[in-house]
C-alpha positions in Angstrom: 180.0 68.8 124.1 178.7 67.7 120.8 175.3 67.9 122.1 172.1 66.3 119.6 168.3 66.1 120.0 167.1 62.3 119.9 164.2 60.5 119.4 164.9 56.9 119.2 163.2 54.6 121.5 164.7 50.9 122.4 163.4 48.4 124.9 165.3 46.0 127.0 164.6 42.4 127.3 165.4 41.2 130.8 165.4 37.5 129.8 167.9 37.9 127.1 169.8 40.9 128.1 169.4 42.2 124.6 168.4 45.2 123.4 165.7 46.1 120.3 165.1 49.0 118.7 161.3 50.6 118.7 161.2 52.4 115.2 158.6 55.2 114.0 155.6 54.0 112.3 156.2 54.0 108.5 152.8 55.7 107.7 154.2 58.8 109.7 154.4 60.8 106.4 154.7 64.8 107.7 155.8 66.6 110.5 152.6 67.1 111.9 151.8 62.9 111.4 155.0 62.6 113.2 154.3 64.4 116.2 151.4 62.6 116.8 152.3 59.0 115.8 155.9 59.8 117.3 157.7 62.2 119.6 160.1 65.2 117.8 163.1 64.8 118.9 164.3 66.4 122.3 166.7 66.4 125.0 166.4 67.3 128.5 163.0 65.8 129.2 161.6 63.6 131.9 159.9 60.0 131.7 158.1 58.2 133.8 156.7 54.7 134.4 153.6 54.1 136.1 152.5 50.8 137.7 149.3 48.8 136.0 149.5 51.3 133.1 151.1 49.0 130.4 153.6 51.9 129.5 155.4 55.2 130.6 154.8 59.3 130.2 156.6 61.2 128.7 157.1 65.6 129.7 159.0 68.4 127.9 162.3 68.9 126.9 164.3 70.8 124.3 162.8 70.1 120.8 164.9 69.9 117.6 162.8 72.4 116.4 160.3 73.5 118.7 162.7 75.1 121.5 161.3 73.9 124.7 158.1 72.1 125.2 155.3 71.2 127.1 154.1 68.2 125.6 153.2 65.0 127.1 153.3 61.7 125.6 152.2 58.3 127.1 153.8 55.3 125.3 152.0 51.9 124.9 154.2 49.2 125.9 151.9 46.7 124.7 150.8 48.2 121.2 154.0 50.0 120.8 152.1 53.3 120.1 152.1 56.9 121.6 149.3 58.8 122.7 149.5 62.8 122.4 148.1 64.6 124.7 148.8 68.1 123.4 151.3 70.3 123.0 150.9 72.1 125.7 149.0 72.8 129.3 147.3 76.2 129.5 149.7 78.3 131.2 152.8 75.9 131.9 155.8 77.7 129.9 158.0 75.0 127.8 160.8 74.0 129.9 163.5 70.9 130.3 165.0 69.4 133.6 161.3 68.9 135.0 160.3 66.9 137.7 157.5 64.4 136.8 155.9 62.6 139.7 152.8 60.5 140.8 151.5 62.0 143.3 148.4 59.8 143.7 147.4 56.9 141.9 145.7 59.2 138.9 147.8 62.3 139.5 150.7 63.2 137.7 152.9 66.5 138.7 154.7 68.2 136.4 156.9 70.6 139.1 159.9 72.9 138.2 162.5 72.7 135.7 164.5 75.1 133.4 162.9 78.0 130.9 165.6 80.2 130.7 165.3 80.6 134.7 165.2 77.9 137.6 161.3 77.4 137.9 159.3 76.4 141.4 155.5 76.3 139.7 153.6 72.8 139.3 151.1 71.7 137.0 148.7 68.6 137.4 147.6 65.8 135.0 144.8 63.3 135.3 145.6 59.9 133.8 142.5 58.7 134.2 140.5 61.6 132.1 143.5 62.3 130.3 143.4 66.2 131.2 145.6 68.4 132.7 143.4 70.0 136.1 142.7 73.4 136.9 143.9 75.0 140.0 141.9 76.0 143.4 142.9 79.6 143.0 141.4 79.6 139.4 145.2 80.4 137.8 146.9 78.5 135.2 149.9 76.7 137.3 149.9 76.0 141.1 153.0 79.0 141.8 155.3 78.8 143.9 155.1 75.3 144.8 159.0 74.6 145.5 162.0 77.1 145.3 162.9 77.0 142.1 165.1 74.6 140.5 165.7 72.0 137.8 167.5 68.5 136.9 166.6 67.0 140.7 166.0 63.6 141.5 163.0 62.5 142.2 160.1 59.5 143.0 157.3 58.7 144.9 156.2 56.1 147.8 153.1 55.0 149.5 152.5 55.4 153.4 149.7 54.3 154.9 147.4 53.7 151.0 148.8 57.5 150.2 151.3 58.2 147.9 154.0 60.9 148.4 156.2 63.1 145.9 160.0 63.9 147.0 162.0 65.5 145.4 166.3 65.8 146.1 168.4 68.6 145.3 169.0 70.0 141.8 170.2 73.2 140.3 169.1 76.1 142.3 170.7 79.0 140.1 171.9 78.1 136.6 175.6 78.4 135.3 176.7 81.5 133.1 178.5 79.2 131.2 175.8 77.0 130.1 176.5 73.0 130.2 180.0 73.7 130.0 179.7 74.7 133.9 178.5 74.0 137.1 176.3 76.4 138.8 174.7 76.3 142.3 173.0 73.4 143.1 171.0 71.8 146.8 171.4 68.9 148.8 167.9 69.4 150.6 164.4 67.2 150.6 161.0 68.0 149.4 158.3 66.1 150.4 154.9 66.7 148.0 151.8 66.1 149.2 148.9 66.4 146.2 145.1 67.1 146.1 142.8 67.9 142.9 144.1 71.4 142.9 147.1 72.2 145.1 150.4 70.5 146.5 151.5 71.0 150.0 155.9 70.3 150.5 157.2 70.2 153.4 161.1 71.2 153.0 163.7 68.7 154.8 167.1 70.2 154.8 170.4 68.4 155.0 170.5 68.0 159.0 174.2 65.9 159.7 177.5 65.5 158.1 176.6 62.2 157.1 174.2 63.6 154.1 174.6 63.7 150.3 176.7 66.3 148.7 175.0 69.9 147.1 174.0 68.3 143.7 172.2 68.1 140.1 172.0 65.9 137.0 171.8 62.9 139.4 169.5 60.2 138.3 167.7 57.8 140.8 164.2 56.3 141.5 162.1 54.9 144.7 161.8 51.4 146.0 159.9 50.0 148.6 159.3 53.7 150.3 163.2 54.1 150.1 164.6 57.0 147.3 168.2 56.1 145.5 170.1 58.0 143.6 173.6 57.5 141.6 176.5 60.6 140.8 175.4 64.1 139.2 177.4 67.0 138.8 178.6 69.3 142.0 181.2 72.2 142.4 181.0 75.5 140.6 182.0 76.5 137.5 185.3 76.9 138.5 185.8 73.5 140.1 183.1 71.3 138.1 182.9 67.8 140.1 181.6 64.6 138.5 180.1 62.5 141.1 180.1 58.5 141.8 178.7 57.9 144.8 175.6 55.4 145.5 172.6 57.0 148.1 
């Protein structure tokens, strides 16, 4: 597939339609400058934007060099600069395909994703400190948080001045051929519910015929307490199936 590590950054203007090119700070002399001042390059990993916060965060992925990661990133829209906030989170293995959600208005989840197994655990981050929080059981990660899985769709949306997780589908047991194949993905709903130390999901499976395909490697987003989503990959890995359908 031809497959690269990246770590270009460009911005779209949505006055001119045009797009511009964010380039790594000149003073970025060595490799360990770099990963400060700028991301190594990766695939694989999740972003996220987050409302009044002048930028986006940044999770994971598969590192040119590092393997996979744990990292998290927020980037400055404003400045234009990155802000490191280590390498990674005691306890929360390297991984790519991650779900990264608000879960409240200074929450961030980290949940699931891909380390060389499907994962269910969660890990979560405090924006406002900038630290990633302990767990209620004293242990590392939240476990068992979801069934495992990797490269889902997922958002968040307010109800009633709280805000909600949820999570779509994904890959629920990983192909033996790699990228080249399919594997066994879901079609069913999580619904995360967060506190300082623990997430509560309630599962909604697929209840009609009039429900989305079995699914991964979708993309989509919330809006206005609704979650879209566009394609993915479905099938097996004898019968791979693009998709194009709109939810």
């Amino acid at each position: 597939m031809n497959e690269s590590a990246l770590c270009d950054l460009w911005m779209f203007d949505t006055q001119t339609l045009e797009w511009t090119e964010i380039l790594c700070p000149p003073d970025a002399s060595s490799d360990n400058d770099r990963t400060i001042l700028w991301p190594e390059a990766r695939s694989f990993h999740c972003m996220l934007a987050i409302d009044d916060s002048n930028g986006f965060y940044m999770f994971g992925g598969c590192g040119a060099k590092s393997g996979r990661l744990a990292d998290l990133y927020k980037f400055d829209v404003i400045s234009q600069k990155w802000t490191f906030y280590g390498s990674a989170a005691p306890g929360l293995r390297g991984r790519g395909g991650a779900n990264l959600i608000q879960c409240e208005k200074k929450l961030l989840a980290v949940v699931g994703g891909f380390a060389g197994e499907e994962l269910g655990d969660a890990k979560l981050f405090d924006m406002e400190c900038g630290l990633w929080l302990p767990t209620g059981e004293g242990k590392d990660v939240i476990e068992n948080v979801i069934s495992p899985r990797s490269v889902c769709v997922s958002g968040s949306f307010l109800l009633d001045e709280k805000r909600f997780g949820v999570i779509f589908g994904g890959e629920i047991d990983p192909s033996e051929k790699g990228h080249e194949g399919a594997g066994c993905f879901g079609n069913d709903i999580l619904l995360l519910e967060s506190s300082d130390d623990a997430i509560l999901v309630e599962v909604v499976p697929a209840q009609h015929d009039d429900w989305p395909e079995c699914r991964g490697w979708s993309d989509g987003d919330t809006n206005q307490n609704k979650l879209y989503f566009y394609g993915g990959l479905s099938g097996d890995d004898e019968h791979p199936t693009r998709l194009k359908d709109l939810w």
